[in-house]
N, C-alpha and C positions, 0 to 999 in steps of 0.2 A: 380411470376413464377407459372405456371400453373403444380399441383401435382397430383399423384393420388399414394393411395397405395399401398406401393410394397410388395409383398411375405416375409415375415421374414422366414429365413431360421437359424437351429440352427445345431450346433456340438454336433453334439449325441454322439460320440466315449468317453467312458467311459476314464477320464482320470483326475487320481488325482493329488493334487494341487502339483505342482512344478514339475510333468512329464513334456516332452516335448510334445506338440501336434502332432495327426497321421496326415501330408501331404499326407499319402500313398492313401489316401481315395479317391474317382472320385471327381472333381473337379465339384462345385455345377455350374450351367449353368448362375447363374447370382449373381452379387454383394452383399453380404448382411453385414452389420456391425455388427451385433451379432453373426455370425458365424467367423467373421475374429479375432473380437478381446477377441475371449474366450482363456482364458488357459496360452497366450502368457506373459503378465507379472506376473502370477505366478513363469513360467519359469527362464525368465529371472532375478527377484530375487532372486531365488534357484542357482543358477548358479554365483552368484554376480556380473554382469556386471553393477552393480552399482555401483560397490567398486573399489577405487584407487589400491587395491591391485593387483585385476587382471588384471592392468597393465606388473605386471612384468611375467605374463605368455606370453604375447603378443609376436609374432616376427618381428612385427613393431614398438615396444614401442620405441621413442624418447625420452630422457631426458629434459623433459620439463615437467611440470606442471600447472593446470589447475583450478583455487578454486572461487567457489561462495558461498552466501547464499543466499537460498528463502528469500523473504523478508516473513517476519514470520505473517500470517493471524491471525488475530484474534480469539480469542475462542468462538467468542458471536455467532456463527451461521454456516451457508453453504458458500460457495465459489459461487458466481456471476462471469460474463463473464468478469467482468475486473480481475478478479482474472487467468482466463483463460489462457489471453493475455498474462498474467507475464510468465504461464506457457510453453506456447506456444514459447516464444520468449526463454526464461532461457532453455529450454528444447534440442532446435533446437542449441542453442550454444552448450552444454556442448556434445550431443551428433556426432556437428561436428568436436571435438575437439578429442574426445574419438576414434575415426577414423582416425583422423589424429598420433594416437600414445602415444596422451600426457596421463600421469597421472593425474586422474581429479575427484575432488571431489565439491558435490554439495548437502547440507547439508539440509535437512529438519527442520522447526522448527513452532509454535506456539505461538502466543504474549498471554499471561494473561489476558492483555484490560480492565485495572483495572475497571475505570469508565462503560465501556459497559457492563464487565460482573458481574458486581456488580450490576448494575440496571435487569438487567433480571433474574438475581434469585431472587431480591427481588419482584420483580413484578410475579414470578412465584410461591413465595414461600405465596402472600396476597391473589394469585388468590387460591389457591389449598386448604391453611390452614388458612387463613384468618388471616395471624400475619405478623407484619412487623418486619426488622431487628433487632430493639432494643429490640423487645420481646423474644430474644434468648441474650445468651452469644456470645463473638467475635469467639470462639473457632467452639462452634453448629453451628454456621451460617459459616463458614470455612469450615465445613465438609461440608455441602450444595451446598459452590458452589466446593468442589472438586468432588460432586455427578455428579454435573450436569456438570463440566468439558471432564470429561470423557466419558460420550455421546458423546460432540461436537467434540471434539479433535479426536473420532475417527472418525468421521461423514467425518471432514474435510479431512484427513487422505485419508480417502475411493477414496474421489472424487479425489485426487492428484494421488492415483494409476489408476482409472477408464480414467482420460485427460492422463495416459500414463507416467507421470514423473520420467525421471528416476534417482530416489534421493539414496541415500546411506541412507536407512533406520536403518542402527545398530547405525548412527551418530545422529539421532533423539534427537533436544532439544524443551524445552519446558522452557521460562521464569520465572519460578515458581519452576525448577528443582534443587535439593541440591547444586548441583554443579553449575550451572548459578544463583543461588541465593547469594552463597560464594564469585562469579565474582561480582555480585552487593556491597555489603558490603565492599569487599577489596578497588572498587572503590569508594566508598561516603568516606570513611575511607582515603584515600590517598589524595582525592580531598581536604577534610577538612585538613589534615595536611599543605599542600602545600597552604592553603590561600584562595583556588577559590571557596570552599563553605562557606558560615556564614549565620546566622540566622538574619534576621532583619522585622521590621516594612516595607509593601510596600503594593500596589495596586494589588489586582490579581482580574482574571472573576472568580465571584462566582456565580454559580446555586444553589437559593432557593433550590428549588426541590432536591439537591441530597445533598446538606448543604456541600458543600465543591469548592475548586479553583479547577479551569480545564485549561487544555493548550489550547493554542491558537489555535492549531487544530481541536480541538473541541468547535468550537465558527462559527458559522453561520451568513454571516452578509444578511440579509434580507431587499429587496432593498421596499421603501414603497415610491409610487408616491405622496401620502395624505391621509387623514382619511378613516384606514381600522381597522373594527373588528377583533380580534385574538385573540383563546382559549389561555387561560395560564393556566398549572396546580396548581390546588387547588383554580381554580374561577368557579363558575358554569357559569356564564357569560360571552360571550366574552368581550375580554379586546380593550380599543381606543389607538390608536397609528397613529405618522403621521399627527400631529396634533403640532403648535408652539403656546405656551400661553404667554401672556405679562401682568407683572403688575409692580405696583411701590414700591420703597421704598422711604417712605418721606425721606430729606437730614436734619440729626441734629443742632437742634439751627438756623433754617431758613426756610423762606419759599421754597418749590420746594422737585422736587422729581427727582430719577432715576431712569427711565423704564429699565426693562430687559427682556429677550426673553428666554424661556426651552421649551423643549419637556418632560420635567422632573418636572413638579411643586411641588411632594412631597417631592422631596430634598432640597426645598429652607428652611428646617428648620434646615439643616444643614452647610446655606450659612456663611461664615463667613467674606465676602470682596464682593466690586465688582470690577473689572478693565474697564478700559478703554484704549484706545490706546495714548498714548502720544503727538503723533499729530492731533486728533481728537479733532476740533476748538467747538464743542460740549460744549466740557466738561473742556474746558481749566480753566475755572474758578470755579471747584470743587475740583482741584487733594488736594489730603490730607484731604481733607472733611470726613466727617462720617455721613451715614444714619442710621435707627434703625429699627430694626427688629422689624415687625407688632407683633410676638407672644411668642417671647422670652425676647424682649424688650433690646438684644446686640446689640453694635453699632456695624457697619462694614464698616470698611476704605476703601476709595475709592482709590485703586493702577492706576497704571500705565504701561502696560507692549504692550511689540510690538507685543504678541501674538494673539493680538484681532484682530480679524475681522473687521475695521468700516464699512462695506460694511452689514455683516450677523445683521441681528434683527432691533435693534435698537443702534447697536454699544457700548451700554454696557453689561455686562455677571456678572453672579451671579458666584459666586467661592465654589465651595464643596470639597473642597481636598480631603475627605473621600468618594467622591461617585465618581468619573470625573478621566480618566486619565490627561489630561492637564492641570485643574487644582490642581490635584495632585503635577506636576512640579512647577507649580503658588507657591502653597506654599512651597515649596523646596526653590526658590528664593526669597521670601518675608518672609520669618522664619512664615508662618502664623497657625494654630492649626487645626486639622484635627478631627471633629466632625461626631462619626459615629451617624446618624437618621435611617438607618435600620442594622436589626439583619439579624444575619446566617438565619434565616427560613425565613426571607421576609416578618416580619413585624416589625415595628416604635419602636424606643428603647425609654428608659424612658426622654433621652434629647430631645423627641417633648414636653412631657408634659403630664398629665392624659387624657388631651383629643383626641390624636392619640395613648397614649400606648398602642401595639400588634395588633393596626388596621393594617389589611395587606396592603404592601404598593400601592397597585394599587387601592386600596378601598379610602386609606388615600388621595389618588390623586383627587377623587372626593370634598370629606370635606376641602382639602388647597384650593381650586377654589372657593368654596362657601362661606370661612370665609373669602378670599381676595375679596370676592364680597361684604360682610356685611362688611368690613370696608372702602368700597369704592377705593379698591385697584387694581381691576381685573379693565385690560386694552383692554382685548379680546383675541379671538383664531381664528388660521385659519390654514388652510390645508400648509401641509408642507411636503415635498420632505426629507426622511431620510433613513438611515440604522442600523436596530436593531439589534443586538445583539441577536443569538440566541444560545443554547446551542443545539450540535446535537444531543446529549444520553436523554433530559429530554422533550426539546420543549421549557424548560421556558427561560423568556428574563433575559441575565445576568444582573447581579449586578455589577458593578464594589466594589470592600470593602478593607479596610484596615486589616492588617490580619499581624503576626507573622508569618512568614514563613523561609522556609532553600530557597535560591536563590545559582547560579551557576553566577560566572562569567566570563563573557562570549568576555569581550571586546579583552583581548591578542590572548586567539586561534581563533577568530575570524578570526584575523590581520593575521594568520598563515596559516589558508585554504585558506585566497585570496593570500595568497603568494604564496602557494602550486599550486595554478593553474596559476600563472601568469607568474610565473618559467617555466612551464611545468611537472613540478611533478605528478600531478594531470588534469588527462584528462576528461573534462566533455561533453558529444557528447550527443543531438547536441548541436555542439559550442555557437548558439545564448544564451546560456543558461548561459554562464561564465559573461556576463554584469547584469545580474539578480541576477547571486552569489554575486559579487561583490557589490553591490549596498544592497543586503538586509544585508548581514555581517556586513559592515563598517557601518549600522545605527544600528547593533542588540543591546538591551538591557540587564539586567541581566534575567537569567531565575529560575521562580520560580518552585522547583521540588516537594514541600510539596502539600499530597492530604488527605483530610480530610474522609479517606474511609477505611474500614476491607482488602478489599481485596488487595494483593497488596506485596509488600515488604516493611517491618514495619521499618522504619528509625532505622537508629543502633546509635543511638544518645539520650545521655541519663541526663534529668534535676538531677541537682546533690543539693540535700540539707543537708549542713554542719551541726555539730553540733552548737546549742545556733542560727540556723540563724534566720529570721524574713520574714513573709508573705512580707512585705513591701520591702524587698530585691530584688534588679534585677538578671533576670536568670540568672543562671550559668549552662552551658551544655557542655557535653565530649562528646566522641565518642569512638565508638572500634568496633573490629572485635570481640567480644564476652563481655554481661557484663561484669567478669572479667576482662578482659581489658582495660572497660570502668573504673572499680571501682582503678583499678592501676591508673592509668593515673591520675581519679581526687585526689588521697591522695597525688602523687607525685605533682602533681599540686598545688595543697591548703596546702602543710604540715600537714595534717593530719591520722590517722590511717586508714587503710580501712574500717575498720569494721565500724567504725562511722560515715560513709558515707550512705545514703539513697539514691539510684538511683531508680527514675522514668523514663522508655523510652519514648518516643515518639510516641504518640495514631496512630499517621499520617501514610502514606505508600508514597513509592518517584514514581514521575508523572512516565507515565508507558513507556514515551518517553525516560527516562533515564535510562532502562537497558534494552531497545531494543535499545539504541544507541552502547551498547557493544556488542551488535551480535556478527562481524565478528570475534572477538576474544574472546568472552567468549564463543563460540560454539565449540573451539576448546582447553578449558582447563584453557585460561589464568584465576588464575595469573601463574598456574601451566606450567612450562615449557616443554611442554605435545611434544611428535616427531609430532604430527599435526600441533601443533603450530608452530614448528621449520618449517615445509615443506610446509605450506600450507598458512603464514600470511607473511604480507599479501596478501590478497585476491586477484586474477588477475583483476576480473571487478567485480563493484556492478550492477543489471541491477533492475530499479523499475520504478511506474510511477511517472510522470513527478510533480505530487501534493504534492512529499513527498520531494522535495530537499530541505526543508527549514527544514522542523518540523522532517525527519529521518538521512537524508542524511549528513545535517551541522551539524549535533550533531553525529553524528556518525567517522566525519570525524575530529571534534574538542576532543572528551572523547577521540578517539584511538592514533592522537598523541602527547597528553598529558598522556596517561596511559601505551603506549607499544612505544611510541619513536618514531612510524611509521606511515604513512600514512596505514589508513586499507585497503586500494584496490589500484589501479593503474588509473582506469579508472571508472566514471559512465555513463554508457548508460539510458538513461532514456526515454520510451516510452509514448506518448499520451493517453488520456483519453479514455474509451470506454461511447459512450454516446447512446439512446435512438435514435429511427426517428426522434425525434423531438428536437435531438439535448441537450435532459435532461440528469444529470451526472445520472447513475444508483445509483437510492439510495432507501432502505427497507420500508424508509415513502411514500416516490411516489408510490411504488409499479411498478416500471418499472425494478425490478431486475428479471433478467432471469436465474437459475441453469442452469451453463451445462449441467449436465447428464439433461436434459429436452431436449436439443439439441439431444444430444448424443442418447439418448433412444426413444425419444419422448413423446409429452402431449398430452393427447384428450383437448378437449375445455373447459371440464367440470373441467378438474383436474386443469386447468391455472387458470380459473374463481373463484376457491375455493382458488388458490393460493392469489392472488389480495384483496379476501376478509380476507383476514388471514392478511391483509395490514392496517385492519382498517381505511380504504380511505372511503367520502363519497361517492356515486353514480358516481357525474359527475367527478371526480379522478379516481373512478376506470373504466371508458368507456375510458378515455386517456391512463390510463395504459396498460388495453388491446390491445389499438389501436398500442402503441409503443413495444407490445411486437410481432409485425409484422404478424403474420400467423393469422387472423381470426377465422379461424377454425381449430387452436391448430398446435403443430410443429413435423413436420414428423422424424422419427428415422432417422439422416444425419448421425452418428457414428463420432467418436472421431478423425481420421485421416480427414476427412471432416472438422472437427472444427478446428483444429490444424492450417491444409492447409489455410482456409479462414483468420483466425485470423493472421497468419503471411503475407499473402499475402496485407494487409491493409500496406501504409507507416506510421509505427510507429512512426515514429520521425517527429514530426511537427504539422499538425491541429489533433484538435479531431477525433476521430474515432466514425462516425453513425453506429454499426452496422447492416447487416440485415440477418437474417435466411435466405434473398432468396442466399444471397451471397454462405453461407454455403449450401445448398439445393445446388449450381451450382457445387462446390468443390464434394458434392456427384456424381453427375454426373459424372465429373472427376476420382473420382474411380472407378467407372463404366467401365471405356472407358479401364482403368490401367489393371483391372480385367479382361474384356474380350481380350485384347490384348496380355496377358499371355495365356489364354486358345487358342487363336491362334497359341502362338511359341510355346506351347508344343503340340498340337494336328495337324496339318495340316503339309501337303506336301508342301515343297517348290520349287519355282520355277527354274530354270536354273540360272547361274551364268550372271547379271545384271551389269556389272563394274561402270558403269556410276554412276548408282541410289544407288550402295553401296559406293562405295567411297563418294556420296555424302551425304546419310544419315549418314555417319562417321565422315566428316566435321562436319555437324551441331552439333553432336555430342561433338568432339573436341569441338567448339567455346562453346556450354552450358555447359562444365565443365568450360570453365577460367570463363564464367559469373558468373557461382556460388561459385569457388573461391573467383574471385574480391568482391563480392556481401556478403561471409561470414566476410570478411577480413576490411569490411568498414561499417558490422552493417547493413547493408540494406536488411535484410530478404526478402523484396516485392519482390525485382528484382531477388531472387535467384528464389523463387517460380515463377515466372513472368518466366521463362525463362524456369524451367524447364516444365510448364505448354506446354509452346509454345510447345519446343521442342517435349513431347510427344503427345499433341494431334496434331497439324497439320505436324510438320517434319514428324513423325514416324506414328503416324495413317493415316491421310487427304493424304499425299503424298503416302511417301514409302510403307508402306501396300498395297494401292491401284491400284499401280504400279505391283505388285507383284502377286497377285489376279487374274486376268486375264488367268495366265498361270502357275497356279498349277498343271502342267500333269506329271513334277519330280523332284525326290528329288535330292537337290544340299548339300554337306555339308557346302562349301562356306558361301552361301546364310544363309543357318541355322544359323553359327557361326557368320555372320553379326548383324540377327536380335538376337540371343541370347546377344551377347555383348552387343547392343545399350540395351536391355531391363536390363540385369544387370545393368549396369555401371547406369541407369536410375533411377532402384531401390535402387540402393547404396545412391546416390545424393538426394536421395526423404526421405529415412529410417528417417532426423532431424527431418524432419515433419510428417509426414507419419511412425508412428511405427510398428504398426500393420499390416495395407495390405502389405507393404515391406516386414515385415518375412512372413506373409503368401507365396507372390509370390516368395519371392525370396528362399524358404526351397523345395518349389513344385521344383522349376527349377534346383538345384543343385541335387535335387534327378536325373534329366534328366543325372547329369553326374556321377550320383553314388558317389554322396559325400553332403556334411551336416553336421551329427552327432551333437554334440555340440557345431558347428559354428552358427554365429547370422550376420545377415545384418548389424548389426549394432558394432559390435566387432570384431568377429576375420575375416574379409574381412582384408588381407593386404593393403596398403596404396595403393602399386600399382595397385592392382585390382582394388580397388574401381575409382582409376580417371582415368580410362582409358589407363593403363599403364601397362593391364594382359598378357595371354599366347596369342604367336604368333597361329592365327587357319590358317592359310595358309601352315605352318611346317617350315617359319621362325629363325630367333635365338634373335630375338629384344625384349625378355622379360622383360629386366635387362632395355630397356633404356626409358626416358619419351615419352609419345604422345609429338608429335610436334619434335623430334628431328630429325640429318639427318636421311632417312630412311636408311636401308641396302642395299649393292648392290644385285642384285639378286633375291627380294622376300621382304620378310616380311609382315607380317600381316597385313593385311584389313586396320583399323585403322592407320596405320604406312604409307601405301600408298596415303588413304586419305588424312592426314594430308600435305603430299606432294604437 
């Protein structure tokens, strides 16, 4: 779209923060977003029409109630446009809702982001003073990232008042908060009493690089055609990958061998079997045989199982229980021993041997290839089609490791969320999305919550050592809502005194998905049986994107009812992804993430360019980035009501969302047209009374209020905006204005009270989206009737005003009754005949 720039016009009127802004002022001659949206949500949160409370001043308040929560943004940085859309779409709800009378609260909050924000201070803390975490106490290095917490958090903060959100700020939580910390503990604490958590031996993703298990959400699978080079941290060389190696292990006490196939050859010193497929004509006459390992010199049984492939490799497979999840399983079913060959740091533990110890493992990977070639074992390599494992916070390629962990389980509330929805209890829109629920539930595993990191919430679980015990002794571990607690429990437990008890806690903190699964209700007090709680849980709708229904959503909908008895919401709405031109997920390594307020304000070229390079992308990474962050030559000031407009106007529920700045650029326009069409109903003569051309810009009128009912009522924000779009630029500008025009030689009041209505009622229906230029127009134009004061477009418009159901301007008596209904005999109001 072709741009040129526009005049920035500012609000000079001295006016401190939480005054109302002067409308009395002359009306600036053309659109500007920095004059529209100054002052206005100061206001508005002085006034707390953000708060449930002021509902009850309302003289349209219905009994009815209205609860969400933001889904809580990370601490580790800025808000991006997918961050936007949440806003965008959560915002347009709660604010249609607040209109229509209900009591509605819509809580802000911030996730901790154990893993993300533990890597960036320590990366900031090597960059600045040159010391890594362990060179401070757990305590020092806490205060650090509370330092650097509280930059972000208001950062984030900032930009959720600048997009317009109107959150009930005094309810502000924060994952890390005394209070949602105490919601964590009472739950780990309850969960362990009732059975569903315990500590046991199991397979988690482990990243070298951050020396700890990470969730599954934070695992990257990286799609690799054949042999490609890829940086790993702590190699100065890129690392090969994409590549399948074959060799043998001779078969014990006979001549012959069994070829096997990895992409992993430095594990094979931890192989302890190999399997075959049972009907695999192959190998029929080895089963039960034993080959011997070229450099440990153990035998390993040659099993049997239906797992194999005979189709992949060479139709047998080396077995690493310790490093593989599947043949982790393998040896579940085969009682077979689990041999760790790499350490937490990523390199070779003392069971290779003195001649791999502490080589790193992807070095060691060269040296197993070259001693299977000096003993005449290496059978060859060739390009291979895989997907790797990557971790999102480090870069490095997971580890799969055996590891002591607390795990959740997971299989009974499982069982209970596909009932939840299958019932109808639970609504997930769009629909396509409940065979997806279903399908990943019924196969879920146990989930492991233990993370090997400072930052966090420190496991309230605590190893208990008795008197007279012995190192050789297997753990013994309590739990409590306070050591104390913990120290009761194990004396009552063991019979012995307390005092003579030693409790060590738990170094660990719990995955950070598990007490941002308590949200909905720990935001509002629980365990405490807080009047929020009572009124507001649970929740009317969860609304988030569409990436998180596994990893936020099903644990959210499993802990809550399991801990409060209830389903935590009614309904999840879930929207599509915001992507790139090119169709890329926004993400901070690509460097294709875009700030809104970059939108909002605008960038010159230079400030984007510097942005991208703060991306650490090479060259030809950072010319795509540029290219997908759409404007060329930097992004023109479109204002937040623009962004808002465009981001809702996308069908959210279905394919991904491309965005494009020109889309938003077009929506400026649209204010544009919003703006000047106002300065025509308060400024100009109107023509003679029109019957034809007003009853029928009052139809149209009529039919975009039920669109945008039907349209709020079924989640489909597009169509509401779609319709309102229509209706004001071509009903009411393109047509009926131009109709009018012609024959401005006198004033009608008729006529006036026509386009005054339709431009109201317009404003009111647009305010979800549109916050800002709404109060602007719509505070100018009540001054026209000498009224305002501490009314807001968006608050105290009664119900009926706003849909089209205000004062008779004909001098009618049909105030009381809907648009659309009989009209009255005799008269009645424009609208009322219309409708007719």
């Amino acid at each position: 779209m072709k741009w040129s720039e526009k005049e920035r016009i500012a609000y000079s009127v001295s006016t401190p923060p939480g005054e109302k802004k002067d409308t009395t002022v002359p009306f600036p001659s053309s659109y500007s977003p920095e004059y529209v949206e100054t002052s206005w949500y100061q206001w508005w949160e002085k006034e707390g029409f953000f708060t449930p409370e002021i509902n009850d001043r309302l003289p349209h308040a219905v009994n009815h109630s209205f609860s969400m929560c933001i889904p809580p943004p990370n601490v580790t940085g800025t808000l991006h446009l997918g961050h936007a859309l949440t806003v965008a779409i959560e915002d347009a709800l709660v604010r249609w809702r607040r209109m229509q009378g209900y009591k509605v609260l819509w809580v802000p909050g911030c996730d901790h982001a154990g893993i993300a924000t533990q890597t960036v201070v320590e990366r900031r803390l090597f960059r600045e003073r040159g010391k890594r975490r362990q060179d401070l106490s757990r305590e020092d290095f806490l205060k650090e990232v509370w330092t650097w917490k509280k930059e972000k958090g208001e950062e984030i903060y900032h930009q959720l008042r600048e997009l317009g959100a109107s959150l009930d700020w005094s309810r502000a939580c924060f994952t890390m908060d005394p209070g949602f910390s105490s919601a964590v503990t009472e739950a780990f604490v309850r969960l362990c009493d009732s059975g569903l958590i315990y500590r046991s031996e199991g397979l988690v993703n482990w990243s070298c690089a951050l020396e700890s298990a990470i969730s599954d959400i934070e695992v990257d699978s990286m799609q690799l055609s054949g042999r490609t080079l890829l940086p790993v941290p702590g190699y100065q060389n890129r690392v090969e990958f994409g590549t399948m190696v074959t060799f043998s292990y001779p078969i014990d006490g006979q001549d012959g061998e069994v070829a096997v196939s990895t992409t992993r050859p430095e594990t094979m010193l931890g192989d302890v079997a190999i399997a075959v497929h049972p009907e695999d004509p192959r190998y029929q006459a080895i089963h039960g045989k034993q080959c011997r390992h070229p450099f440990s010199d153990r035998l390993l049984p040659i099993i049997t199982d239906t797992v194999v492939d005979m189709e992949l490799g060479t139709g047998a497979v080396k077995v690493t229980p310790a490093h593989d999840h599947t043949d982790f399983l393998l040896s579940q079913r085969h009682s077979l021993p689990r041999l760790t060959v790499i350490g937490g740091d990523g390199t070779m533990t003392p069971l290779c041997g003195q001649w791999l110890e502490g080589v790193k493992r992807f070095d060691a990977r060269e040296q197993v290839m070259d001693a299977l070639t000096e003993k005449m074992l290496f059978r060859g390599k060739r390009d291979h089609a895989m997907s790797l494992p990557v971790c999102s916070r480090s870069g490095d390629v997971i580890e799969p490791m055996v590891k002591k962990q607390w795990f959740v389980r997971c299989g009974e509330m499982a069982q209970r969320a596909i009932q939840a929805v299958d019932e109808g209890q639970l609504e997930i829109i769009p629909h396509f999305y409940t065979k997806t629920w279903s399908s990943w539930l019924s196969n879920i595993s146990d989930w492991c919550i233990s993370r090997q990191l400072w930052w966090g919430h420190q496991i309230p679980a605590y190893r208990v050592t008795l008197p007279d015990s012995t190192d050789t002794q297997e753990e013994v571990w309590v739990w409590g809502r306070s050591e104390e607690e913990a120290r009761e429990r194990a004396a009552g437990k063991y019979g012995v005194a307390a005092d003579t008890i030693t409790l060590t806690q738990d170094p660990d903190v719990l995955d950070t998905w598990f007490s941002s699964g308590l949200f909905p209700f720990a935001m509002l007090g629980w365990p405490q049986q807080t009047s929020d709680l009572r009124q507001f849980y649970p929740n009317t709708i969860l609304e988030t994107g569409s990436d998180l229904i596994f990893f936020w959503v099903a644990r959210m909908v499993m802990l809550g009812t399991e801990l409060t008895g209830q389903l935590p919401f009614k309904q999840v709405l879930l929207h599509s992804l915001v992507r790139d031109k090119h169709g890329r997920k926004m993400s901070k390594s690509l460097g294709n993430v875009i700030d809104p307020l970059d939108v909002i304000s605008g960038i010159s070229l230079e400030r984007l360019q510097e942005k991208v390079k703060e991306g650490n992308l090479d060259p030809r990474e950072s010319m795509v980035a540029m290219e997908a962050k759409d404007f060329p030559k930097g992004i023109p000031e479109c204002g937040t009501d623009a962004l808002r407009f465009a981001l809702c106007s996308y069908k959210a529920q279905g394919e991904d969302i491309s965005l494009s700045v020109s889309q938003v650029l077009s929506c400026r326009h649209f204010c544009n047209k919003m703006w000047q069409t106002v300065r025509f109903t308060l400024g100009e003569f109107l023509p003679p009374f029109l019957p034809f051309m007003d009853q029928w810009v009052c139809s149209r009128l009529y039919s975009t209020v039920l669109q945008c009912e039907q349209g709020f009522e079924r989640y489909e924000l597009h169509s509401v905006t779609a319709a309102l779009h229509s209706f004001w630029l071509h009903s009411l500008c393109d047509i009926y204005l131009e109709c009018i025009k012609p024959v401005l030689s006198q004033d009608s009041g008729v006529v006036r009270a026509v386009l005054y209505h339709c431009v109201c009622v317009s404003l009111a229906l647009l305010s979800p989206f549109m916050p800002f230029l709404t109060e602007e127009l719509w505070q100018r134009l009540y001054l026209l009737r000498g009224e305002g004061g501490g009314r807001s477009v968006a608050r105290n418009h009664s119900q009926n005003e706003q849909y089209g159901w205000g004062h008779c301007h004909a001098g009618g008596s049909c105030q009381d009754e809907p648009a659309g209904s009989v009209p009255h005999e005799g008269g009645g109001c424009l609208p009322c005949n219309a409708q007719r």
